[in-house]
C-alpha positions as CSV (number, residue, x, y, z in Angstrom):
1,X,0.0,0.0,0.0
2,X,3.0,2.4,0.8
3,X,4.3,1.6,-2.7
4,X,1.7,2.3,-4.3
5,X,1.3,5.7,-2.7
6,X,5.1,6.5,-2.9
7,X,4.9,5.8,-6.7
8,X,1.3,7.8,-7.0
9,X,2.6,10.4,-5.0
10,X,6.1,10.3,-7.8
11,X,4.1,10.6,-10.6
12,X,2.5,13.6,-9.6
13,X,5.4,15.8,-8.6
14,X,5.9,14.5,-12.6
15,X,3.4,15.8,-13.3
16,X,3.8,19.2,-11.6
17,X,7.3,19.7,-12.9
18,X,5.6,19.1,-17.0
19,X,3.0,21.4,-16.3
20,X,5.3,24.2,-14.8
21,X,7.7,23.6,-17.9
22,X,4.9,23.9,-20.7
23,X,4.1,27.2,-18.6
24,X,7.3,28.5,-18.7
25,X,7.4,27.2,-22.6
26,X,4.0,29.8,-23.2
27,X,4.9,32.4,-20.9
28,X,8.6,33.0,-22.1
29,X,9.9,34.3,-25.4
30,X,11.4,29.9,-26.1
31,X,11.2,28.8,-29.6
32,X,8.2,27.1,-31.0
33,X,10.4,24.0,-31.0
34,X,10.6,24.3,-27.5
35,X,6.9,25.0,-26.8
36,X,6.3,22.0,-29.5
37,X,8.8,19.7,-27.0
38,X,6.7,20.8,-24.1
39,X,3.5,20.2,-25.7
40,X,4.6,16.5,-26.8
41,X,6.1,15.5,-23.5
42,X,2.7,16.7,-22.0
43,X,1.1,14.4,-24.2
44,X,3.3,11.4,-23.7
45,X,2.5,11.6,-20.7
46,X,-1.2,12.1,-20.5
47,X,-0.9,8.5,-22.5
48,X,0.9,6.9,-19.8
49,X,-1.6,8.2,-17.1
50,X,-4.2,5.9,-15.6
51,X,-7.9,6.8,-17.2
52,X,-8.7,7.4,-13.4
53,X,-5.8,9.2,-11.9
54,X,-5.9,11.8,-10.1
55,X,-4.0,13.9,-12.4
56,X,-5.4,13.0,-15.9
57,X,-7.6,15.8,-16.2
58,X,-5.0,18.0,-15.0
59,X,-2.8,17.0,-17.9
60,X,-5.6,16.8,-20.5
61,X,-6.6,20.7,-19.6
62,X,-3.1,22.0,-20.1
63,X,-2.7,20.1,-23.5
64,X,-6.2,21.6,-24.8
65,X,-4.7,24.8,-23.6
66,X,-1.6,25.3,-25.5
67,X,-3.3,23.6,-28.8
68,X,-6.2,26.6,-28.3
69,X,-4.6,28.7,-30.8
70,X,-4.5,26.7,-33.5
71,X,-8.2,25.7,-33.4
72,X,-8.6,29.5,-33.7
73,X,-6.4,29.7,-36.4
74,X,-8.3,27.3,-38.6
75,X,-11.8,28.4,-37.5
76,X,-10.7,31.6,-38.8
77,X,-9.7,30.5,-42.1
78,X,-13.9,29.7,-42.4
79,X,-14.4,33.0,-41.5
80,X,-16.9,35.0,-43.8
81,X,-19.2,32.0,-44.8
82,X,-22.5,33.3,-42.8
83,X,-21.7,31.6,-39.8
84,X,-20.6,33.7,-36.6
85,X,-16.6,33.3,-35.8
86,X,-17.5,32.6,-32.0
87,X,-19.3,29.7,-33.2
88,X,-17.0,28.7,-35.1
89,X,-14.1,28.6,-32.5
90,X,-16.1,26.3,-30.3
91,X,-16.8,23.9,-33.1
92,X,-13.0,24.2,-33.6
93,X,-12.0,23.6,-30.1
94,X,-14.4,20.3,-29.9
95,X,-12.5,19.3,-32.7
96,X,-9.4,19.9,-30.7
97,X,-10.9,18.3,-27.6
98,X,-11.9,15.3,-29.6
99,X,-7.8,15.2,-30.9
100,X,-6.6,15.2,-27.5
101,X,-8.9,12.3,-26.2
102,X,-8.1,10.6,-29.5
103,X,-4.1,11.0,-30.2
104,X,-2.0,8.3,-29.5
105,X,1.2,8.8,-28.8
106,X,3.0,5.3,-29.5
107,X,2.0,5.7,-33.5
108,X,5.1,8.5,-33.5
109,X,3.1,11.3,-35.2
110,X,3.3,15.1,-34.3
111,X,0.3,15.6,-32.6
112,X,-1.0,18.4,-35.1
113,X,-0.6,15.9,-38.2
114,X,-3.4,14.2,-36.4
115,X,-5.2,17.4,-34.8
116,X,-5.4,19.3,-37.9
117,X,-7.6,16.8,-40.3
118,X,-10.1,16.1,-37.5
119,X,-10.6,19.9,-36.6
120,X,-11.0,20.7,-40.3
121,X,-13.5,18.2,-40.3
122,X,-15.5,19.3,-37.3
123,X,-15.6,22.6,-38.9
124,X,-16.9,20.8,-42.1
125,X,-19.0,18.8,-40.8
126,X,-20.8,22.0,-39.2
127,X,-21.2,23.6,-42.4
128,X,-23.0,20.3,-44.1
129,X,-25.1,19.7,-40.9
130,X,-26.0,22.5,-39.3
131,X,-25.2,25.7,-41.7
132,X,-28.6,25.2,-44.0
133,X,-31.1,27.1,-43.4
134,X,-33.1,24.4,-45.3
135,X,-31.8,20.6,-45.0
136,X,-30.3,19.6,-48.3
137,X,-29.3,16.0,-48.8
138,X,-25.3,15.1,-48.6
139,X,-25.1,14.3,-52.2
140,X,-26.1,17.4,-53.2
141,X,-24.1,19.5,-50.8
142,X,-21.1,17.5,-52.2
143,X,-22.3,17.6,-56.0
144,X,-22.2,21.5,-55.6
145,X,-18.5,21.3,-54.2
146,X,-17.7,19.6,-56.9
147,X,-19.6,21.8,-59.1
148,X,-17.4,24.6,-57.8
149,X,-14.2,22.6,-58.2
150,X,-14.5,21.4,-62.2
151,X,-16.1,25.2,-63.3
152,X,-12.9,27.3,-63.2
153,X,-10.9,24.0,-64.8
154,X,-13.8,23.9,-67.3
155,X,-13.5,27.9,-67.9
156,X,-9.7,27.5,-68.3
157,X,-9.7,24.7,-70.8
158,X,-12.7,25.8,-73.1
159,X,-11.8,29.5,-73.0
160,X,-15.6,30.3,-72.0
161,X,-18.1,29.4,-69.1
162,X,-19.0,25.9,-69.4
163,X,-22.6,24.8,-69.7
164,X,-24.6,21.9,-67.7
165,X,-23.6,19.9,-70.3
166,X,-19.7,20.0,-69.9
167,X,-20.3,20.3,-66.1
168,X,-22.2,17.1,-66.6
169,X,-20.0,15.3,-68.8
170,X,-17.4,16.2,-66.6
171,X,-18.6,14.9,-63.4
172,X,-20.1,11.7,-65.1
173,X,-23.8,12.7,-64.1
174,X,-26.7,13.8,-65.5
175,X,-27.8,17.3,-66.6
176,X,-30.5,17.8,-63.8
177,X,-28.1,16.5,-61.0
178,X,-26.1,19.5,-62.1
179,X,-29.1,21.5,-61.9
180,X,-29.7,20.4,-58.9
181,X,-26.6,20.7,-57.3
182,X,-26.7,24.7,-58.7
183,X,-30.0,25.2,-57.0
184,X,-28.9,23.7,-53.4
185,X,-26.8,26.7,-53.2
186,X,-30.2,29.0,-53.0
187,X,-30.8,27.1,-49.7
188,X,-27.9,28.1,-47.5
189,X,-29.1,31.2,-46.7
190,X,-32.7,32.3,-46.6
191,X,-33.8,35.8,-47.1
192,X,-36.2,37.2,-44.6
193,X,-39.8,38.8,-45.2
194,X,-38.9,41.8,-43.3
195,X,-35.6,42.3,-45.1
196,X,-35.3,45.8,-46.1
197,X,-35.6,46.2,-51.0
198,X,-32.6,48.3,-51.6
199,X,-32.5,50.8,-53.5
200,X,-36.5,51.2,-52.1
201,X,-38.1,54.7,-50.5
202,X,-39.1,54.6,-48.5
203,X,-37.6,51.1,-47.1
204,X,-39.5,48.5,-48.5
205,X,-39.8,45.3,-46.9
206,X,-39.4,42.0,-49.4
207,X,-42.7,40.7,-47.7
208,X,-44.3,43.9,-49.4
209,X,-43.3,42.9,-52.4
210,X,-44.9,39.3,-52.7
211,X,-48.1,39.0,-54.4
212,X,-51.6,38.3,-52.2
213,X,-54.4,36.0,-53.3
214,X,-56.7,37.4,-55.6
215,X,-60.5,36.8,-55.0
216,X,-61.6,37.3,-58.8
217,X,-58.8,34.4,-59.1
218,X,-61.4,31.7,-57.3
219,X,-64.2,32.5,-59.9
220,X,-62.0,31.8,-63.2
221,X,-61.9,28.0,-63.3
222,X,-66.3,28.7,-62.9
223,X,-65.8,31.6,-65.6
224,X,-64.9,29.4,-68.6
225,X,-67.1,26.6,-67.7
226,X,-69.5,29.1,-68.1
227,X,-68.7,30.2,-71.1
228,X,-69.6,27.5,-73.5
229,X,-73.1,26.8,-71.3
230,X,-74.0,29.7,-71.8
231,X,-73.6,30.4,-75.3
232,X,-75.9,26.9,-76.3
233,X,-79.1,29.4,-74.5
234,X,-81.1,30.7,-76.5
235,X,-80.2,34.5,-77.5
236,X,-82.7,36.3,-75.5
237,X,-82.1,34.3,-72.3
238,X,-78.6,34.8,-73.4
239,X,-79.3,39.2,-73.5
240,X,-81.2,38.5,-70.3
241,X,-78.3,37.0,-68.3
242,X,-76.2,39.5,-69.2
243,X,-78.1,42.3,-68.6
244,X,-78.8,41.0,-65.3
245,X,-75.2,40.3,-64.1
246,X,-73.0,42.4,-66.1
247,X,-75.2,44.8,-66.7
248,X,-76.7,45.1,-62.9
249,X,-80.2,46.1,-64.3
250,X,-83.1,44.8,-62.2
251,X,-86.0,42.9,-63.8
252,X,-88.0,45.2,-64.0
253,X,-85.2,47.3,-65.8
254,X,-84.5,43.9,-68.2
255,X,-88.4,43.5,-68.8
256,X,-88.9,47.6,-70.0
257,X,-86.0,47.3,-72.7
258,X,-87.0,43.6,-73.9
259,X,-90.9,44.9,-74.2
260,X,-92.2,41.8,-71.9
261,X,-93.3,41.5,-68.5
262,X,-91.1,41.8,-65.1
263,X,-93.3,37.7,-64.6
264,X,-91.7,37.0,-67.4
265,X,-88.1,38.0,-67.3
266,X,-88.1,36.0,-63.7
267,X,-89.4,32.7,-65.3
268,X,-86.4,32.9,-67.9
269,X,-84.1,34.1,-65.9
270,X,-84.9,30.9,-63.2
271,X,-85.2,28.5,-66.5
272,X,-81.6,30.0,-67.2
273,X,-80.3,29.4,-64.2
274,X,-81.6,26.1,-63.8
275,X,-79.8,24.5,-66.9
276,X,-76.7,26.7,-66.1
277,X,-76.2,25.0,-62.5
278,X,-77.1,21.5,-64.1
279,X,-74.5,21.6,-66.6
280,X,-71.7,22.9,-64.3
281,X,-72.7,19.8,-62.3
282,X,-72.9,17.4,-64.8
């Protein structure tokens, strides 16, 4: 039992001693080699720890620490893509985290051979996931990638802009996968109703700008199948129909041009109606 604590209590002033020198590596003006020497030794060691010791997490901190920088550095270089740079740091330092927890030490690598890919991917893997404002299936998120990458090679070789057909041919797919891929980009970003129109005064809001149902709209379909029912009347039930609803005279109005009575005008009016509604249901 005393063994055990005399070798516990060893490993920590370790421990202690590698923390204080990948301090002094931060806090002094030592070359990056130097700080890169710390940094390894650190994680050497945090391999050799037990998964429960005491001191582990101690270790693990410090290592995330020091490598904080560079998941800044490379969540800057995504920096203008419509996502916000804080955001982007802490995808970049889960990334980091995730190196730390997953480096091993024995395979010889420099830790940021290994760190490097699998922060770049977190950030990636952010934009697929989680940067579309509508989902848009993988294949097309990578078709338009690989839309991007072919275009300028296209341009270059052809001495114009390419078409879907070369982008096609190139990519070994078919014209409306190309079109499709194009039209995923629309659906990164979507605009808001209350975005200001430039150019608009006063400021005009895109919502403003969208159409609104039109009632006289429901009546067209009813419109045309009137048209043809109408037209097999005969001409004075015809004149009567549309003096009555285009015209807006009353019956009495309809039976003083015609020369007949207001009785009259009523029972050819209803006959009209009758045949109209019976033929619209038929």
């Amino acid at each position: 039992m005393t063994a055990i604590a005399s070798e516990q209590e060893q490993l920590s002033e370790e421990v202690t001693v590698a923390l204080a020198n990948s301090g002094a590596s931060t806090r002094t003006s030592r070359s990056s080699k130097e700080a890169d020497t710390a940094a390894r030794a650190l994680l050497i060691l945090l391999h050799d720890l037990p998964v429960d010791g005491p001191d582990r997490e101690r270790v693990r901190e410090r290592v995330i620490e020091m490598h904080l920088p560079l998941a800044e550095y490379l969540a800057r270089r995504f920096r203008n893509r419509g996502e916000p740079f804080d955001d982007l740091v802490q995808v970049a330092n889960l990334g980091l985290i995730k190196s730390v927890d997953g480096y091993d030490a024995d395979r010889g690598a420099a830790f940021t051979s290994y760190a490097i890919p699998m922060i770049v991917g977190e950030l990636k893997r952010h934009f697929r996931d989680k940067g579309w404002d509508v989902r848009v299936p993988r294949r097309l998120q990578e078709l338009r990638l690989e839309i991007g990458k072919v275009t300028g090679d296209l341009a270059q070789e052809l001495g114009r802009s390419p078409t879907v057909a070369d982008i096609a041919e190139r990519l070994a797919v078919t014209e409306e996968d190309v079109i499709a891929g194009l039209d995923s980009g629309h659906a990164y970003r979507a605009l808001s109703l209350q975005a200001p129109v430039q150019g608009e005064e006063p400021v005009t809001e895109l919502g403003d700008l969208l159409g609104d149902l039109d009632p006289d709209m429901e009546h067209v379909e009813d419109r045309e199948a009137l048209r043809p029912l109408i037209a097999k009347l005969p001409p004075r039930e015809q004149k009567i129909i549309a003096l009555r609803f285009f015209g807006n005279l009353t019956q009495s109005q309809i039976a003083a041009q015609l020369g007949i009575s207001q009785m009259h005008v009523s029972r050819l009016l209803s006959h009209s109606l009758v045949q109209l509604r019976q033929g619209l249901l038929a």
